[in-house]
C-alpha positions as CSV (number, residue, x, y, z in Angstrom):
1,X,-22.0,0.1,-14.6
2,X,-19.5,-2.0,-12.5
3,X,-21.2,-5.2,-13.6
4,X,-19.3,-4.9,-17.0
5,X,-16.6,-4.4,-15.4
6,X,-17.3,-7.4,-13.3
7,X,-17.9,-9.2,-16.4
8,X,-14.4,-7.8,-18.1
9,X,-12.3,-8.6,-15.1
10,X,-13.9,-12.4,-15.4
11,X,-12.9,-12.4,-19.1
12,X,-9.5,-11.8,-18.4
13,X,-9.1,-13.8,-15.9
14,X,-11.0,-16.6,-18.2
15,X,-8.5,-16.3,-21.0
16,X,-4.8,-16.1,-18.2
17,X,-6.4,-19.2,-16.4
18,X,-6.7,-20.8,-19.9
19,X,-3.4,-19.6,-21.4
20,X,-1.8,-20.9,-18.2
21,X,-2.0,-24.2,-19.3
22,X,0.6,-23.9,-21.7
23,X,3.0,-22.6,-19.5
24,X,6.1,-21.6,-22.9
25,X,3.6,-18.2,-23.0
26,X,3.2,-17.3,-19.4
27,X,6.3,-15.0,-18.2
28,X,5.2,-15.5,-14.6
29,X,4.9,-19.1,-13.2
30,X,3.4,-17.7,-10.2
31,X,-0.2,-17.9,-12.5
32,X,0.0,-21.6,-12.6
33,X,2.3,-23.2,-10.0
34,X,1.7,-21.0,-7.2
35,X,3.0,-23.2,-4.9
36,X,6.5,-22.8,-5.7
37,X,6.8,-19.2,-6.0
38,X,9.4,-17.2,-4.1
39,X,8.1,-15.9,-1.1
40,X,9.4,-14.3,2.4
41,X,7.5,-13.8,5.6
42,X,8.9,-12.3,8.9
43,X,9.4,-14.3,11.4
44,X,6.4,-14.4,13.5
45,X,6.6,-11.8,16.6
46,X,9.0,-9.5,14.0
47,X,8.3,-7.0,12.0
48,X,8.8,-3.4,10.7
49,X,7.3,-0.6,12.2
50,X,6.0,2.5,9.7
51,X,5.9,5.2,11.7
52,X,9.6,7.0,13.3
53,X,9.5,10.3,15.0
54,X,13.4,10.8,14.6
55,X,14.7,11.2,11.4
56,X,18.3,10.7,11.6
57,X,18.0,7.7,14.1
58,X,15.3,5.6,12.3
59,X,16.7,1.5,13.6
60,X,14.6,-1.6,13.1
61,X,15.4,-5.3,12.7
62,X,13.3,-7.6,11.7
63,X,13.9,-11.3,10.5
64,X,12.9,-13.1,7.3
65,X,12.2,-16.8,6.5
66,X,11.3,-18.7,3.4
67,X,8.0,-19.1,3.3
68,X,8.3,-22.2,0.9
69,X,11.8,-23.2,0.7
70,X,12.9,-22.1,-2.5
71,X,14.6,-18.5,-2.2
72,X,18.3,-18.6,-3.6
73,X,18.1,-14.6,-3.0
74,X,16.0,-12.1,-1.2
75,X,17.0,-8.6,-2.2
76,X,15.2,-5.6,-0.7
77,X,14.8,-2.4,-3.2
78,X,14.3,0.6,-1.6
79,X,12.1,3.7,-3.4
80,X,12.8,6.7,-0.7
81,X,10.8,10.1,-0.9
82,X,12.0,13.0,0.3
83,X,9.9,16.3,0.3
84,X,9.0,14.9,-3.0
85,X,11.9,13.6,-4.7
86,X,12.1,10.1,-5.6
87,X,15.7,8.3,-5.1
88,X,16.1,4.7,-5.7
89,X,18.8,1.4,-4.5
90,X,17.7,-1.8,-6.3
91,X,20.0,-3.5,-3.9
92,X,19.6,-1.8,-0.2
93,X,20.1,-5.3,1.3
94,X,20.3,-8.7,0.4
95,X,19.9,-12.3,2.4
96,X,21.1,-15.8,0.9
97,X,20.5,-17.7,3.8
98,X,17.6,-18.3,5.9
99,X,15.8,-17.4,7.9
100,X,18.0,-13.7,7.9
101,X,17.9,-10.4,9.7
102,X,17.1,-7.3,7.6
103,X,18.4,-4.2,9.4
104,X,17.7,-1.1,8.4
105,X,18.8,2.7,10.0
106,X,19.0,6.0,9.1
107,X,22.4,5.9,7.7
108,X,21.6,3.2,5.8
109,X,18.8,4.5,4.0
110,X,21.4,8.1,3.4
111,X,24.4,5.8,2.5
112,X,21.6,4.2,0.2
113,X,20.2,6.9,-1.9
114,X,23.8,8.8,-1.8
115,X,22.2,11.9,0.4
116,X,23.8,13.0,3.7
117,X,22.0,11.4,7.1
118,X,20.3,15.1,8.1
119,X,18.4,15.3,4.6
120,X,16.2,13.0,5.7
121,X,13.1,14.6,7.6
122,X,9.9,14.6,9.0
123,X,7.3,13.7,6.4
124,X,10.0,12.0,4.1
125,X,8.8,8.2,3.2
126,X,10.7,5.0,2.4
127,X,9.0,1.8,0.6
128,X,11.1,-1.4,0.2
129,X,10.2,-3.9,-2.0
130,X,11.7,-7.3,-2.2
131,X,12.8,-9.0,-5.4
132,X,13.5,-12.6,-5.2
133,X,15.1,-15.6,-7.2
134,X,14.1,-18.7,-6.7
135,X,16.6,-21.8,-6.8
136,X,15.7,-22.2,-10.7
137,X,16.2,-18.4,-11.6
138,X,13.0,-17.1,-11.8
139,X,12.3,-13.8,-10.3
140,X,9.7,-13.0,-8.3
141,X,8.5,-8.9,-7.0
142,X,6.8,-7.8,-4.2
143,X,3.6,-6.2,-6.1
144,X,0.3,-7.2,-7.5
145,X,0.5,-9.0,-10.6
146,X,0.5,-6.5,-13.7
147,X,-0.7,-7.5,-16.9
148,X,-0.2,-5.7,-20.4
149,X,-3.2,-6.2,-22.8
150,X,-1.9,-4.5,-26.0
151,X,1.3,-6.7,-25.4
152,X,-0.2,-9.7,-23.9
153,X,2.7,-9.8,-20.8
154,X,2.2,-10.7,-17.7
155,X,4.7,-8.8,-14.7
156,X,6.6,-10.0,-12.5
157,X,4.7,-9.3,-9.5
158,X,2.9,-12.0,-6.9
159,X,-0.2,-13.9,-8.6
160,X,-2.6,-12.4,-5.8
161,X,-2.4,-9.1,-4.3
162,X,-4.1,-11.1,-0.8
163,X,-0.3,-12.0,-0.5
164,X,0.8,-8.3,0.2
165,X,-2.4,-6.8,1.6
166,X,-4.0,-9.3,4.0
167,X,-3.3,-9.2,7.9
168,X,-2.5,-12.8,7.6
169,X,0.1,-13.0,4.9
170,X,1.7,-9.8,6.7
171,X,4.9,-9.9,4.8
172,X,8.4,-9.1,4.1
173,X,8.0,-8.8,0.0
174,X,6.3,-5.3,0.7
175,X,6.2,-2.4,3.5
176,X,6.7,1.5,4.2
177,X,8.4,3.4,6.9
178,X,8.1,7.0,7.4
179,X,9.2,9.6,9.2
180,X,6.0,10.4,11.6
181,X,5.2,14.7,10.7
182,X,5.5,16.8,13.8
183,X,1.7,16.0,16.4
184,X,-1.0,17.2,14.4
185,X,-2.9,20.2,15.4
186,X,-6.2,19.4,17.0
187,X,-9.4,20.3,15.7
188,X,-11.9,19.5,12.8
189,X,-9.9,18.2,9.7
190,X,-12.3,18.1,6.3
191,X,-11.6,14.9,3.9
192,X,-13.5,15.6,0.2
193,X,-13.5,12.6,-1.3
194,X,-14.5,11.9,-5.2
195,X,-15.1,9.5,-7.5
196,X,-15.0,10.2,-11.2
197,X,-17.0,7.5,-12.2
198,X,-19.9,8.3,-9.9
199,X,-20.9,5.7,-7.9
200,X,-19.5,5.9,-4.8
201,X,-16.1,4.6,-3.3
202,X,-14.8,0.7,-3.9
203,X,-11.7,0.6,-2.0
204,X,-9.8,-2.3,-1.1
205,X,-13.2,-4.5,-1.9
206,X,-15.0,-4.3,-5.2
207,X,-18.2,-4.8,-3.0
208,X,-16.9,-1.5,-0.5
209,X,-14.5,-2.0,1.6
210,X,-12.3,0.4,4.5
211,X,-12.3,3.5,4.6
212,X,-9.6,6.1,5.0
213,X,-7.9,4.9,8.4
214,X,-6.9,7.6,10.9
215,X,-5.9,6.2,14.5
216,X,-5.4,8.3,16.9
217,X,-3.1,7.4,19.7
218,X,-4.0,3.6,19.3
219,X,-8.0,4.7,18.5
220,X,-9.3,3.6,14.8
221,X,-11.6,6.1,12.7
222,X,-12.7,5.6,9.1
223,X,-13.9,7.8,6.3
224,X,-15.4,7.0,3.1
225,X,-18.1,7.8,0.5
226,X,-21.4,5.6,0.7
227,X,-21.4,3.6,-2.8
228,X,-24.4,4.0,-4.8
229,X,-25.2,-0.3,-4.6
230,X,-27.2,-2.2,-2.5
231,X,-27.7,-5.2,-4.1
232,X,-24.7,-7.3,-2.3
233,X,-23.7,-8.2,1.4
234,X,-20.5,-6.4,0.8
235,X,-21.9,-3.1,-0.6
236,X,-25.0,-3.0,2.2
237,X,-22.0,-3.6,5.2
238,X,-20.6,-0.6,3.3
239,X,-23.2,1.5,3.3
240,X,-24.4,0.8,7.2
241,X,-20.8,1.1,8.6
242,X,-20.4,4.4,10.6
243,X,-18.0,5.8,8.5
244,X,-20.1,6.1,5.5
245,X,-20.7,9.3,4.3
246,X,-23.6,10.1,1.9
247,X,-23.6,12.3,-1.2
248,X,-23.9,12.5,-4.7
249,X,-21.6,9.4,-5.3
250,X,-19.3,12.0,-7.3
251,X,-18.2,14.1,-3.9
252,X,-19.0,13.8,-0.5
253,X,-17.8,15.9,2.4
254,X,-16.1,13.6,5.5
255,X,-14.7,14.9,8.8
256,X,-12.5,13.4,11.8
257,X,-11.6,15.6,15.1
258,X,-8.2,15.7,16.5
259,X,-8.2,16.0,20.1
260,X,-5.7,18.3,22.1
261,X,-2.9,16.8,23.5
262,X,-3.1,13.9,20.7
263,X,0.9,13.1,20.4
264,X,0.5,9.9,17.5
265,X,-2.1,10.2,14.6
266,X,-1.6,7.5,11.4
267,X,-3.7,7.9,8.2
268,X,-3.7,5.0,5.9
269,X,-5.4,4.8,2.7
270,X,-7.0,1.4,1.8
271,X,-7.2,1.4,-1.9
272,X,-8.7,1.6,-5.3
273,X,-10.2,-1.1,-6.5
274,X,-11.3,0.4,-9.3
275,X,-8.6,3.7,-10.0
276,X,-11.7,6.1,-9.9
277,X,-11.0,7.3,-6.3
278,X,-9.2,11.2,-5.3
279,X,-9.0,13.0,-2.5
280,X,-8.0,16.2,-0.2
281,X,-7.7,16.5,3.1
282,X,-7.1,20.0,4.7
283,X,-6.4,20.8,8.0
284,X,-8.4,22.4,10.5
285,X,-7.3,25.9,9.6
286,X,-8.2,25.1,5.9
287,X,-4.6,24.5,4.6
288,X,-4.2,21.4,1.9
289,X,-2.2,18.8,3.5
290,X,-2.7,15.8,1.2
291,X,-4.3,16.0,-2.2
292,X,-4.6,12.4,-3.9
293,X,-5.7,11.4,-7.5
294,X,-6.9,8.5,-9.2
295,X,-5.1,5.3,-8.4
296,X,-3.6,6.4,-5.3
297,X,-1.9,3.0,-3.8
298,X,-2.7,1.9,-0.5
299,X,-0.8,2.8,2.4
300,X,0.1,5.4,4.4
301,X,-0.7,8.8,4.1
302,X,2.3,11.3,5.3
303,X,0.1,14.7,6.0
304,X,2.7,17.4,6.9
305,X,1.4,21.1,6.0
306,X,4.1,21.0,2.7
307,X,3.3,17.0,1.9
308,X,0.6,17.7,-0.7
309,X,0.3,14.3,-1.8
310,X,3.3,13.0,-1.2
């Protein structure tokens, strides 16, 4: 049941909050001086958009400030995939002073990844982390703190994954563009949605959560599978919300209609809490356009008719 797990997770966090006092065994100081870790915001009214609809003339600015003073170096790697194929540039752009403009293009992003400009294409997906030193030397990445049990090592990611997820703390450590697939066709799209441990979806919540995210031309629907608790606030929102769907808490059948004449439709995934979630979604004509497994991270979801999970 998830209360062990509950009871696991508490545990763990038990022993790092009590290791952290000694702070010669702790790789990360993040877990107990999170005050002075390295972090970059945008500047407020700045930002990167995800979606483009050209792909050789993707351009956006944006501008980044230290959030707490401390950043010797803020160095943006970039992980591109195109139909599939992973390239990587741990060193797409880097800023020294602040606050700084981050500018990134098309050409860019080809000069990056050594491919010409007109390989990049619809459905094709860029996600830049940032890796940054602080004034002392220590290193701090743009992703939820990892921890190793066999080897007892804790990453180098941010203490608390609210940093990278949460509307407020909206950030420059941790973002996706993509290249927008041609207008969906309309009609009925079919979502099957699993969870192998059989209790129903925990997304970005461990009491619920979102569901799968599809706005359409500035108009928010969700999707998700009802979760078999009821014994919490968080689980009983979930399972009243209108986008729950009932079944056997292993499958459950969801759908979302695409009107005619609909020219921008996003799908975002929220998360796994727990890595037990996978799903397809297949277009109206029964064609697999996305098919996700366990541990799918959240984010955007490119569905082009070749994507297949992508």
């Amino acid at each position: 049941m998830k209360k062990i797990k509950y009871l696991i997770v508490g545990v763990l966090a038990l022993t790092l909050s009590q290791s952290c006092t000694d702070e010669s065994t702790v790789n990360n100081p993040a877990l107990y001086e999170l005050e002075n870790g390295g972090f970059a915001k945008f500047v407020e009214g700045t930002g990167i958009g995800q979606l483009y609809s050209d792909p050789i003339n993707i351009s956006a600015t944006a501008d980044v400030y230290d959030a707490n003073n401390n950043i010797a170096e803020y160095r943006l790697m970039l992980s591109a995939n195109l139909a599939g194929t992973i390239y990587s540039n741990d060193n797409f752009q880097s800023i020294t002073s602040f606050p700084g403009t981050i500018s990134i293009t098309s050409q860019k992003i080809a000069d990056a990844i050594d491919v010409p400009v007109e390989t990049l294409s619809f459905g094709d997906s860029f996600t830049f982390i940032a890796r940054i030193t602080t004034n002392d030397g220590t290193v701090f990445i743009g992703e939820a703190q990892s921890y190793d049990e066999d080897m007892n090592v804790v990453g180098l990611g941010n203490t608390d994954a609210n940093l990278l997820t949460k509307t407020a703390y909206n950030s420059a450590m941790n973002f996706i563009m993509a290249i927008a697939c041609p207008p969906s066709d309309p009609g009925q799209y079919r979502i099957e949605m699993h969870d192998s441990y059989g209790d129903g979806w925990q997304t970005n919540d461990g009491n619920g959560g979102n569901g799968i995210m599809i706005t359409i031309d500035g108009e928010v629907t969700e999707v998700a599978m009802c979760t078999l608790y009821t014994s919490s606030g968080g689980y009983i929102n979930f399972n009243q919300a209108d986008f729950c769907v009932v079944g056997d808490y292993y499958d459950a059948t969801g759908y979302v209609d695409i009107p005619a004449g609909a020219s921008d439709v996003l799908w975002e995934f929220p998360g796994d809490a727990y890595g037990e979630i996978s799903f397809e979604i297949y277009a109206p004509d029964g064609t697999l356009i996305g098919e996700y497994g366990a541990n799918q991270p959240a984010g955007l979801l490119i569905l082009c008719d070749t994507d297949l999970g992508s």
